[in-house]
N, C-alpha and C positions, 0 to 999 in steps of 0.2 A: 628325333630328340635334338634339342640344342646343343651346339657347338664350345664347351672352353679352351683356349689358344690364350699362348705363354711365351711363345718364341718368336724367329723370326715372321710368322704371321704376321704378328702386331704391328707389323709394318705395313700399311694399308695398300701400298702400289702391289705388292707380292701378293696379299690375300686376293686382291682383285683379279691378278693376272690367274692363279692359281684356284681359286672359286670358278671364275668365270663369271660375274657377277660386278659391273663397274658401280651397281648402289650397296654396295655390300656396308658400304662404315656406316650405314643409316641404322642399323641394326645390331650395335654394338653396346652394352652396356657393362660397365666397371665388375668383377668381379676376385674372388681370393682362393684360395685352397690354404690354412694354415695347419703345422707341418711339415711341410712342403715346401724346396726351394729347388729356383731354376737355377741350372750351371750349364757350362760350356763342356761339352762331351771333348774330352781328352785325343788329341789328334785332332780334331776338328776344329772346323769353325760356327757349330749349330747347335742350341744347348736342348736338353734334357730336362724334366721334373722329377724329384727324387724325392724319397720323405727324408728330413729333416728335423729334430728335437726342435721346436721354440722358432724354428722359420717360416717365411709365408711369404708362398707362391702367388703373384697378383699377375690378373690377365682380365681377360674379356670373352663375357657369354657372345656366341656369335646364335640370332635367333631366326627360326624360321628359311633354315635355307633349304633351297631345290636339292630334290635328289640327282641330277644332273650335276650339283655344285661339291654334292658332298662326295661322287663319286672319284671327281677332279682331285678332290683335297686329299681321299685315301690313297689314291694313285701317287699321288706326290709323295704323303709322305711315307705308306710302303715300299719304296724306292729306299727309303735309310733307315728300315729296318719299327719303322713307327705302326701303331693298328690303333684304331680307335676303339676305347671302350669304356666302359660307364663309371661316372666321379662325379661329386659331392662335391658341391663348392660355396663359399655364402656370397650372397646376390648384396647388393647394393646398401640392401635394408641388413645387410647380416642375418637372411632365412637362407636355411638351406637348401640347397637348389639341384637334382638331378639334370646333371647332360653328361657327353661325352667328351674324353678328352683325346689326345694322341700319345700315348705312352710308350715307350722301345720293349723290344724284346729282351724277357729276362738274359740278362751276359750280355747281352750285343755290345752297350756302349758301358765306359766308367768315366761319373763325373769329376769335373777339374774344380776351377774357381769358380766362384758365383759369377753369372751373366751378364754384361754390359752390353744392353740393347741399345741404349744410344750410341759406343763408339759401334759396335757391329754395322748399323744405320749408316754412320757416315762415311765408315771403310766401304762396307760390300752392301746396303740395300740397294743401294740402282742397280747395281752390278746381279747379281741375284733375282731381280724383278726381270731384268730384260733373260736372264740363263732362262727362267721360268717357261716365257714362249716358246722356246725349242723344247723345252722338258714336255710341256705337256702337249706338243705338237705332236710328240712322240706315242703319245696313248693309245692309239687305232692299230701301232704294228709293235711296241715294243711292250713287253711287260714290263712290271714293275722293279724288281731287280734288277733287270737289262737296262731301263733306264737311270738307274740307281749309281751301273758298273760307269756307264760312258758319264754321267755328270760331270764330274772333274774337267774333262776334255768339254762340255759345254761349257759349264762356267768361264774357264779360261778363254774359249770363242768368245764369249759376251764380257770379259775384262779388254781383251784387248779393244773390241768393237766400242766399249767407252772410254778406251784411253784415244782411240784417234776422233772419238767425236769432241773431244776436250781440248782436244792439244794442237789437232791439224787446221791450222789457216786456209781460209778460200777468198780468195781474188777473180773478179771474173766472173766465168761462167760456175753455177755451185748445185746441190742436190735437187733444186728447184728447176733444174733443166736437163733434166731425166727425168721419161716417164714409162715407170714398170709398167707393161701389158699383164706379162703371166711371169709368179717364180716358181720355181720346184726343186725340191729337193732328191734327187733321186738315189742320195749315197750321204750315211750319217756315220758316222763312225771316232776311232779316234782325230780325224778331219771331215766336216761338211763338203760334200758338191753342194753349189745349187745353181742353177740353169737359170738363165730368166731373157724372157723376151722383152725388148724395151726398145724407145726410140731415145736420143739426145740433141740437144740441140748443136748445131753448126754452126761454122765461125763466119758461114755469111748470116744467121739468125735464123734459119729454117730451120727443123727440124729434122731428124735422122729417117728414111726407113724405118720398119722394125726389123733389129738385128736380132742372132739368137747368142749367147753368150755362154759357156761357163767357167765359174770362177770356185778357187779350193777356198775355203773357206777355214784357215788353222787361227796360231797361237803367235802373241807377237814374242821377237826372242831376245835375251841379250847373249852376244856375244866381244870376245874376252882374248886379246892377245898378251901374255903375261909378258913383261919386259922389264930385265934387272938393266939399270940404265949405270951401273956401278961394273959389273962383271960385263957388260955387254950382251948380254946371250939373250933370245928369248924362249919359249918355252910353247913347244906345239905336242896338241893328241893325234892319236890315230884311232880307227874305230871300225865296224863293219856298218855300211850304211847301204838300206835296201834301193835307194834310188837309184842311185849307181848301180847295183847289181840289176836291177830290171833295165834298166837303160842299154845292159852288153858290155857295158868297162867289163875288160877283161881283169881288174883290179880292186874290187869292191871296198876294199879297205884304204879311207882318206884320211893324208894330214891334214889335220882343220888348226884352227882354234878352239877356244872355247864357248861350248854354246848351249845354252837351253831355252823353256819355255818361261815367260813370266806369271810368276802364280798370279790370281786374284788378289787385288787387295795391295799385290807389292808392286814397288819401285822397280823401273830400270836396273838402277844401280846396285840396290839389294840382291839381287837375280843376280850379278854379274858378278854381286862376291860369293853369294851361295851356290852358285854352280862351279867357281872355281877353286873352293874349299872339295865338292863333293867329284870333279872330276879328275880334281890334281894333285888334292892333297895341301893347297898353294894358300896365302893367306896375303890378301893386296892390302899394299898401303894408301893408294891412289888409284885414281881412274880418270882419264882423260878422252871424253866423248870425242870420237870420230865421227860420226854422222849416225842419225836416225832416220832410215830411209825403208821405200818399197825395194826387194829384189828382183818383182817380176809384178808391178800392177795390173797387167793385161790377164793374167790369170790365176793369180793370188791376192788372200787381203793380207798377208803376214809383212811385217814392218822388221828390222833386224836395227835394233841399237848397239851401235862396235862402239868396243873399248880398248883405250891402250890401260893393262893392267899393273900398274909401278909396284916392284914385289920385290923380292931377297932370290935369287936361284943358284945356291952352291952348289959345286957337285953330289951328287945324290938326288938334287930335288925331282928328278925324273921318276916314275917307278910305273903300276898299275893303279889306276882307280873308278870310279863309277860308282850305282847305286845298283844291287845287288836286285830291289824289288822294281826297278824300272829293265831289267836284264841288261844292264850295261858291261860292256868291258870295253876296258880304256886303258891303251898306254902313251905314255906321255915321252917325249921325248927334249933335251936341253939341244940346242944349237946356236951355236958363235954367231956374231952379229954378221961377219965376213961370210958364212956360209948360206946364211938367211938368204940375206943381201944378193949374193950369188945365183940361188934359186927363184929370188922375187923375179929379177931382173930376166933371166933367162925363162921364163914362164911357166918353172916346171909345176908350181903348187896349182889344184884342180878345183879349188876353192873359192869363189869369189869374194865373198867377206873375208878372208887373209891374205888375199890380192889388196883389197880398200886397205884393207888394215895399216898390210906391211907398205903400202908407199907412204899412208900418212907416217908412218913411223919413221920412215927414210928420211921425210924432210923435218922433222920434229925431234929428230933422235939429239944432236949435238945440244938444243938446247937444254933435253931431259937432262944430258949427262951434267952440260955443264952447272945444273941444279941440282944433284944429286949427292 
C-alpha cells in the first residue's frame, strides 16, 4: 500500500537516505488529511500528526515502494516510537485515497506548536540526512528501540561532522589526497570507533603505504572558564570522570572547567551559556573565544571551542550542580585570581583546556579588568 509522509521525510535528501531509494521524489504526488494537523512533539525536534477541529494535514502519497524500502522506513521510524498503519487521505483530485501513514504510539509523544518544515530544513535537514546513514547502518545488529536510545549521540556525531565541513579551511594538501581502502566500524555506542585502512598523500607527492588507523569518533564541545574580571576570582568544577579512572589516576575526580557537548542545530556559544547555567548555576554576560581547536587529531574527530566566560561571582556563587538525567554531579568551586594563577603556573591543574584557557586569561586578564 502506498505510503503518506508529513514530516521530516518531506525532505527528500532524508527519504532517500532512509528509503534507500535515490529515485524516490519521481513518485511523489501532493496529498491532505483534513482534521488533521502536524506539530512539533513537545521535547523534540520531530513533529507528529494529530486530529485537529478545522485543520489540515498536507503531505505527499509516496507510491509504489519496495518492500526492501518500506522495511528501512519502519525501522527508522519505530526507533521514536512511530508504526505504520492505514489512513484516508484526499489525492490530488480530492478522492479519497487509502494508504499508510506513520502515526506514534497512543501516550508516547504530546504535541507543541504547529510545524515549521522549512526552518527545521534549514536548522537540522543536512544535519539529519547525514545522522540517517549511521542510523540505518545500524539495522543488521541493532533494533529498533536500541537505535532509537543511541540517536541523540548520533545525531550530534553528524552536527559536528557538518559543522567542521563548514567552518574548517584547507590549504594545501585536502580530502582529495586520502584514499579510504576499507572503514569499519567495530564499536558504536555513546562514541563511534571506526578503523579504516587508507593511503595519503606525501610531502614528496607520492603516496602513503596503506596504513591502518583508528580514530574515536565523539561530539564537538564548548567549553567555559567563568571569570569575574571585577572581583577577580574565577570559577572551576570538579567531577568524577571515567577516563581518568581507567587510565590509574589514583584520583579520578577533576578540576576542569566548564564543558559540554554541542546539541544539533546550536551555536558554540549557546552550548557554552547553556551548560554553564546547567553546571553552575552561573549566567554569563560575555564570552571571549580562546581558540577552536583538535585536542588530539591523531585519534579523535572532537574540536573543543574555549571560552573566557565574563559573569558576576560573589561569594556563594560556588555550590552543586549538573543534570540530574545525564547522572551528573558537580561541584563548583570560586578561587582568587592569585591562587589560580599560582596553580596555572605551577602545573598542578590535569586539564588541558584550563591549561589553554587559564594562560589566555593571564595575558588577557588586565585588559578584562580594565574594561570591566
Amino acid at each position: 500500500m502506498d505510503l503518506f509522509i508529513f514530516g521530516t521525510l518531506l525532505h527528500v535528501p532524508l527519504l532517500e537516505v532512509v528509503s534507500g531509494d535515490a529515485k524516490v521524489a519521481d513518485r511523489l504526488t501532493w496529498a491532505a488529511r483534513s482534521g488533521y494537523a502536524v506539530s512539533r512533539v513537545e521535547g523534540q525536534v520531530f513533529p507528529m500528526i494529530h486530529p485537529v477541529q478545522d485543520a489540515i494535514a498536507e503531505g505527499v502519497i509516496v507510491e509504489g515502494l519496495e518492500d526492501a524500502a518500506l522495511a528501512r522506513l519502519d525501522y527508522y521510524e519505530k526507533a521514536f516510537g512511530y508504526d505504520r498503519v492505514e489512513f484516508v487521505v484526499l489525492d490530488g483530485n480530492d478522492q479519497p485515497r487509502n494508504v499508510t501513514a506513520y502515526l506514534p504510539e497512543e501516550g508516547r509523544w504530546t504535541p507543541a506548536e504547529l510545524w515549521d518544515r522549512q526552518k527545521w530544513i534549514d536548522t537540522l535537514g543536512e544535519i539529519t540526512a547525514m545522522t540517517a546513514h549511521e542510523a540505518l547502518a545500524a539495522m543488521d545488529y541493532l533494533g529498533a528501540p536500541d537505535m532509537g536510545r543511541r540517536y541523540p549521540a548520533m545525531m550530534a556525531r553528524a552536527a559536528s561532522r557538518y559543522r567542521a565541513m563548514k567552518e574548517t579551511k584547507t590549504s594545501g594538501f585536502g580530502r582529495k589526497d586520502v584514499d579510504v581502502i576499507q572503514a569499519r566500524t567495530p564499536y558504536a555506542g555513546f562514541i563511534n570507533i571506526e578503523e579504516l585502512d587508507l593511503t595519503f598523500r606525501r610531502f614528496d607527492g607520492s603516496m602513503s603505504d596503506p596504513v591502518n588507523r583508528a580514530v574515536m569518533v565523539g561530539v564537538d564541545c564548548a567549553i567555559v572558564l567563568p571569570y569575574d574580571p571585577v572581583r577577580d576570582r574565577v570559577l572551576l568544577i570538579e567531577q568524577f570522570r571515567p577516563g581518568a579512572f581507567v587510565g590509574g589516576d589514583p584520583n579520578p575526580w577533576t578540576i576542569e572547567p566548564i564543558a559540554g557537548r554541542i546539541d544539533p542545530g546550536e551555536e558554540p556559544e549557546d552550548a557554552a551559556r547553556r551548560e554553564t547555567e546547567e553546571e553552575a548555576g552561573v549566567t554569563l554576560r560575555d564570552l571571549r573565544c580562546v581558540s577552536a581547536a583538535y585536542p588530539s587529531p591523531g585519534s579523535s574527530t572532537e574540536r573543543f571551542f574555549v571560552y573566557i566566560g565574563i559573569t558576576d561571582l560573589p561569594d556563594g556563587s560556588n555550590g552543586t550542580g549538573g543534570l540530574a538525567s545525564e547522572a551528573e554531579d558537580i561541584r563548583s568551586h570560586l578561587m582568587e585570581w592569585a591562587d589560580f594563577d599560582n596553580n596555572l603556573n605551577a602545573g598542578r591543574f590535569r586539564l588541558l583546556p584550563l591549561v589553554v584557557a587559564g594562560h589566555w586569561l593571564a595575558r588577557n586578564r588586565d585588559s578584562l579588568r580594565a574594561t570591566a
